[in-house]
C-alpha positions as CSV (number, residue, x, y, z in Angstrom):
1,X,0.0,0.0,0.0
2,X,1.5,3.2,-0.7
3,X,1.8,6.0,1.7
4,X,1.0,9.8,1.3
5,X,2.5,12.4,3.3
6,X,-0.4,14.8,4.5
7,X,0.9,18.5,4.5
8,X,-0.7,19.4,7.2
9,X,0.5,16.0,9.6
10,X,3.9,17.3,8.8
11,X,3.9,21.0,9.5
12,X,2.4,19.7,13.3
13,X,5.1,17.0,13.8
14,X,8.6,19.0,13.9
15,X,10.7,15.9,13.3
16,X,8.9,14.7,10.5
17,X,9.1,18.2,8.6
18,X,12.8,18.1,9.5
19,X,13.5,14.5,8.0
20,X,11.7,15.9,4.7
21,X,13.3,18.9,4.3
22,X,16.0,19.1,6.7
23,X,14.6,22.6,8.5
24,X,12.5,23.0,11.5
25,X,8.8,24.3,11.6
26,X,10.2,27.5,12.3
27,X,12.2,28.1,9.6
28,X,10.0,26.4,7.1
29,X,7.1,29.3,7.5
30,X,9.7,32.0,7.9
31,X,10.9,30.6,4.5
32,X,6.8,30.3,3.4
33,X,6.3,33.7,2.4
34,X,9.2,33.9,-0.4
35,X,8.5,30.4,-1.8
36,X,5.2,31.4,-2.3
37,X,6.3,34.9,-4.2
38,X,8.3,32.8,-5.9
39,X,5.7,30.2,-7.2
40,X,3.6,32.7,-7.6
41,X,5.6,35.0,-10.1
42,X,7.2,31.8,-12.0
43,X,3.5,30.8,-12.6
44,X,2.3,34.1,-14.1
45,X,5.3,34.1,-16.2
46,X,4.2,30.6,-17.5
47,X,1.5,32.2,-18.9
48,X,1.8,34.8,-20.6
49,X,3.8,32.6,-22.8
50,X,0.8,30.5,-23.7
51,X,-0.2,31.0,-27.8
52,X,-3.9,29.7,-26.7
53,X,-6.1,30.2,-22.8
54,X,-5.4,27.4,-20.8
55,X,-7.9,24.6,-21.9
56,X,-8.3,26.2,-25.5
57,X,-8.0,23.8,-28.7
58,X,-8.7,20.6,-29.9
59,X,-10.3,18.1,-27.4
60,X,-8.6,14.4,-27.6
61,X,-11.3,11.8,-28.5
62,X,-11.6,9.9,-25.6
């Protein structure tokens, strides 16, 4: 059976946020706020290279 990490079981448990990415709960939402500008800005820049709106052209028979 395989296993899924829930996010939110590991932000609550401090040593199993720190086996996964090696910081503690502290310094993972200090770090938060600039990941997510981060994200954020490399997502919109995704898009604006887009030739059609996400979803647009031919639909794959099925």
């Amino acid at each position: 059976m395989k296993q899924v990490i829930n996010i939110n079981r590991a932000l609550k448990s401090e040593r199993l946020l720190k086996a996964l990415t090696g910081v503690s709960v502290a310094e993972f939402n200090t770090l938060l706020p600039s990941f997510d500008a981060a994200v954020t800005k490399s997502k919109r820049e995704q898009k604006t290279n887009r030739k059609r709106a996400e979803g647009g052209g031919r639909k794959t028979p099925c």
